[in-house]
C-alpha positions as CSV (number, residue, x, y, z in Angstrom):
1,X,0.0,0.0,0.0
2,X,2.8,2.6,1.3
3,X,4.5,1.3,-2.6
4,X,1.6,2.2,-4.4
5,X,1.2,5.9,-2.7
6,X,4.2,6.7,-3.5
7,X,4.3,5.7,-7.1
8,X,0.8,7.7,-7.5
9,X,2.4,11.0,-5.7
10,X,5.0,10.6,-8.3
11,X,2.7,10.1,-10.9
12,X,0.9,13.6,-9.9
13,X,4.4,15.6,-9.6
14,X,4.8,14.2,-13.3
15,X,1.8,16.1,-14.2
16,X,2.2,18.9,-12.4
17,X,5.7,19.5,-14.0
18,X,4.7,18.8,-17.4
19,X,2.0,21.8,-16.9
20,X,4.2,24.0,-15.6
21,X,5.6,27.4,-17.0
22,X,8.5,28.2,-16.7
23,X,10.2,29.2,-13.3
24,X,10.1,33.1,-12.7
25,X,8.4,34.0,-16.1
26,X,4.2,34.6,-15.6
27,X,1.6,34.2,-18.0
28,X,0.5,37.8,-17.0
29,X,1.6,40.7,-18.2
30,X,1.7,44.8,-16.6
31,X,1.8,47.9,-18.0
32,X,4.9,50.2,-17.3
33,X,4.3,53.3,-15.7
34,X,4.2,56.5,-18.0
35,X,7.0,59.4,-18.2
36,X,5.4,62.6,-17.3
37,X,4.5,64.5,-20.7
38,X,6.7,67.9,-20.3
39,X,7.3,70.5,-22.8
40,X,9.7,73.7,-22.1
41,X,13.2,74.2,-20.7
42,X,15.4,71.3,-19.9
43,X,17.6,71.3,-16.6
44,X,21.4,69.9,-17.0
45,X,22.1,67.3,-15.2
46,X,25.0,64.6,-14.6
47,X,24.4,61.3,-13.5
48,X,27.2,59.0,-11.7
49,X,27.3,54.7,-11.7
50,X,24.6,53.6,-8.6
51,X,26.5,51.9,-5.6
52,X,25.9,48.4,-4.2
53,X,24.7,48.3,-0.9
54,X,23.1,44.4,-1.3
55,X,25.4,41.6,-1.3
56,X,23.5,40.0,-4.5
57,X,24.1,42.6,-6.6
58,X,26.3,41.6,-9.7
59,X,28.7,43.5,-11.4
60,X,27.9,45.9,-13.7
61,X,24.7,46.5,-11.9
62,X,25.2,49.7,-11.1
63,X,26.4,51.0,-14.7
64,X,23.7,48.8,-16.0
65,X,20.9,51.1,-13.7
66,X,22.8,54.5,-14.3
67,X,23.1,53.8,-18.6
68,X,19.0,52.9,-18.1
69,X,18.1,56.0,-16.2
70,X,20.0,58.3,-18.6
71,X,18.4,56.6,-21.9
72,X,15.0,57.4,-20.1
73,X,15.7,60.8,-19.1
74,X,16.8,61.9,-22.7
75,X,13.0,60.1,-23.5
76,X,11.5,61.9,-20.9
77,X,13.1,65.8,-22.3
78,X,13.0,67.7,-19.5
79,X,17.1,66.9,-19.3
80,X,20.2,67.7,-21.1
81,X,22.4,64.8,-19.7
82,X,25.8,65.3,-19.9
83,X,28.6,62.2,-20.1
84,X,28.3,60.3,-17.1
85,X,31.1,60.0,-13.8
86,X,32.8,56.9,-14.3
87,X,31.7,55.9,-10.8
88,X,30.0,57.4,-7.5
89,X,33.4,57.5,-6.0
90,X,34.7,60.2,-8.9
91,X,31.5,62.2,-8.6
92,X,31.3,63.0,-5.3
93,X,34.9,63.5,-5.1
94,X,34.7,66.2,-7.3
95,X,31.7,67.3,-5.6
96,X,33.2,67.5,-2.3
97,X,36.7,68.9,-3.7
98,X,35.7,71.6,-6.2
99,X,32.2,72.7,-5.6
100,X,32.8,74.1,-9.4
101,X,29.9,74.3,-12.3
102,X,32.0,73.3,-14.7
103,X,33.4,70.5,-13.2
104,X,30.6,68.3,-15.0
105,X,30.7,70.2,-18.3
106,X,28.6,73.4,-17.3
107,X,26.0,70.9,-15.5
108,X,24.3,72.6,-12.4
109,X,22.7,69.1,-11.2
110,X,24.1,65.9,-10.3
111,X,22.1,63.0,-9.1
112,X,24.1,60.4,-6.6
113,X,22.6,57.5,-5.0
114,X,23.0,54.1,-4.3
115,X,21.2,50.3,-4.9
116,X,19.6,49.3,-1.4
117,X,17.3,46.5,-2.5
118,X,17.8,44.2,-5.5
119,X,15.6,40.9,-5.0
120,X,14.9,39.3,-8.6
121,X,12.9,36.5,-6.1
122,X,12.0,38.6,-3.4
123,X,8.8,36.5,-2.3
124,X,6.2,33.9,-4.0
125,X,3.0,32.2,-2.8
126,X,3.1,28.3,-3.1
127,X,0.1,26.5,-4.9
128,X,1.5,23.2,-4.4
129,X,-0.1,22.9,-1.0
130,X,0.2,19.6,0.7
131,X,2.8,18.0,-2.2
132,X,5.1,20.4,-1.5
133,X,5.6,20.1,2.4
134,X,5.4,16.3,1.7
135,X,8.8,16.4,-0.5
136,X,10.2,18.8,1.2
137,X,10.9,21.0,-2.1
138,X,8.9,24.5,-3.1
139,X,6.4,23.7,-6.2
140,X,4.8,27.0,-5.7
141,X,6.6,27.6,-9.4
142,X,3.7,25.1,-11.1
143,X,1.1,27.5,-10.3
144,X,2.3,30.4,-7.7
145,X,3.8,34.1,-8.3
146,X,7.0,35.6,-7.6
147,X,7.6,38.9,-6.8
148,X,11.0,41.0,-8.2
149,X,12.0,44.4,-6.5
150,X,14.3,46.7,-6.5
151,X,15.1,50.0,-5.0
152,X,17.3,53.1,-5.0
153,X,18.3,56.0,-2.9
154,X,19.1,58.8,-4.7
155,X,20.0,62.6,-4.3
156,X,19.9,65.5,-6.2
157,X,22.5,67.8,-5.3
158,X,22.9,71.4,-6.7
159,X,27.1,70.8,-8.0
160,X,27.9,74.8,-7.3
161,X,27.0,74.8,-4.0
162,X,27.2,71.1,-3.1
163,X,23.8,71.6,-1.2
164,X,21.2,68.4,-1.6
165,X,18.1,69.7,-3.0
166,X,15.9,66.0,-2.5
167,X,16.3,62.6,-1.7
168,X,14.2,59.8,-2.6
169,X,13.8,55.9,-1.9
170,X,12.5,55.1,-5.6
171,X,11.0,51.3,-5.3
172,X,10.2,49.3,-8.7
173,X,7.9,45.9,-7.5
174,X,6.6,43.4,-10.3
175,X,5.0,39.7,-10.2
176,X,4.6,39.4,-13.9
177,X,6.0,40.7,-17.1
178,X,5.8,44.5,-18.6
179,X,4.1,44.9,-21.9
180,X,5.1,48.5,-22.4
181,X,2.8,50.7,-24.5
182,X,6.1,52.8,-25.2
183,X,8.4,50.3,-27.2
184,X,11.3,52.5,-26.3
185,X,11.1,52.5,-22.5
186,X,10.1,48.5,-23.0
187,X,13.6,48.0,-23.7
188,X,15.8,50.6,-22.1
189,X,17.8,47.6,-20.3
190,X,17.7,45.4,-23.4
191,X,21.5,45.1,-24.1
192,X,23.1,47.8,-21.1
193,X,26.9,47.0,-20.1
194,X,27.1,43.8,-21.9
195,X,24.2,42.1,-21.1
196,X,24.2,42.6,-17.5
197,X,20.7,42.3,-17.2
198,X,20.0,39.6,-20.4
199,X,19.6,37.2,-17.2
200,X,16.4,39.2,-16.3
201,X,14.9,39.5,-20.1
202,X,10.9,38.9,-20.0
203,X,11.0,38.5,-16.4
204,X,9.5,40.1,-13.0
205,X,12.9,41.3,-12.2
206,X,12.9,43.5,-15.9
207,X,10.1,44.5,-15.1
208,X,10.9,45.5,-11.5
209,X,13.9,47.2,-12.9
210,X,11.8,49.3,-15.7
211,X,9.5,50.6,-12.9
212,X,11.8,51.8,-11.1
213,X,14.0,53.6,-13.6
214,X,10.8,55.4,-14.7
215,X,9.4,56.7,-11.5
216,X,12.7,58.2,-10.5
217,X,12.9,60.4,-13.9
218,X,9.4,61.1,-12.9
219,X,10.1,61.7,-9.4
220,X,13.6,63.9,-10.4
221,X,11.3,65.8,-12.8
222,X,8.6,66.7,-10.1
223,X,11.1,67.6,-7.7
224,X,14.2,69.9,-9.1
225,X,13.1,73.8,-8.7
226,X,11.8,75.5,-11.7
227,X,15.1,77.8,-11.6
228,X,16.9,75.0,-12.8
229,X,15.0,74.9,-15.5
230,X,16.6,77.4,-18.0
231,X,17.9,75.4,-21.5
């Protein structure tokens, strides 16, 4: 009797697996957030690599995040960008050393910050139930959700007087995959240092990622003083 459970619970995991999707990518899909329609002067602004603060970030991460938020806040035009600080470390340096507006090219903005939460499987709910306590193993992929997020501090500091303007915790959450409406910020991480983020393609985490990127060239628009404003 114990024989013949056991080969039916086997039977059953069979099934379930050859039903299942495949692990971390939904059938679902969400819709990115919009950038804020704008139309006037643009502020200049420099933007430096993001800082690690989570163990599982990769390398490149940072670079990856920074190239993504520039591409989108060309797209978003209320920004001239100029070339970005090789690194955090360089840009506040020269923040902290000079104080000068032309240090970054005539820019009168920079934005610093740093990666505090980067969770591509940050939680799931398990629809395996029973089955999956009995073996001991998580099943929740054959029919449960995972959740990406990701999340950055930054800070917009005025470079002449090294004063910080704002700061922001920017949070990008997803359990399913973006089906953009704009093609162009649907793909703002396809390709960025490398393939840093290929690993993520037409997954939660993207999505997570995309998200985020937006709302903080939202948030950065909403928040630096119209004075700055003026090219």
């Amino acid at each position: 009797m114990k024989n013949l459970l056991v080969v039916l619970l086997l039977a059953l995991v069979g099934l379930l697996s050859s039903c299942a999707p495949s692990a971390g990518i939904t059938t679902q899909t969400e819709t990115l957030p919009e950038l804020e329609p704008y139309a006037g002067a643009k502020a200049k602004i420099v933007l430096g690599e993001f800082d690690c603060k989570v163990n599982n970030c990769s390398s490149g991460v940072g670079r990856g995040i920074a190239d993504a938020m520039i591409t989108t806040m060309v797209l978003a035009n209320r920004f001239v960008v100029v070339e970005q600080a090789d690194n955090l470390g360089v840009l506040t340096a020269e923040l902290n050393v000079t104080g000068e507006a032309d240090a970054f090219q005539g820019a009168d903005l920079a934005v610093i910050g740093n990666i505090t939460q980067f969770e591509p499987n940050a939680s799931g709910n398990d629809a395996s139930g029973g089955i999956g306590r009995i073996f001991g193993t998580r099943l929740g992929v054959f029919g449960g959700q995972q959740t990406a997020t990701a999340t950055i501090d930054i800070r917009l500091v005025d470079i002449k007087s090294r004063t910080i303007i704002t700061a922001s915790r920017i949070t990008g959450e997803a359990t399913s995959v973006a089906m953009g409406a704009d093609g162009r910020l649907g793909s703002i991480f396809r390709g960025a240092v490398g393939g840093t983020f290929s690993q993520y393609e037409n997954t939660p985490m993207e999505t997570a990622l995309q998200k985020m990127v937006i709302n903080a060239v939202n948030d950065l628009g909403a928040k630096i003083p119209q004075e700055y404003y003026k090219y």
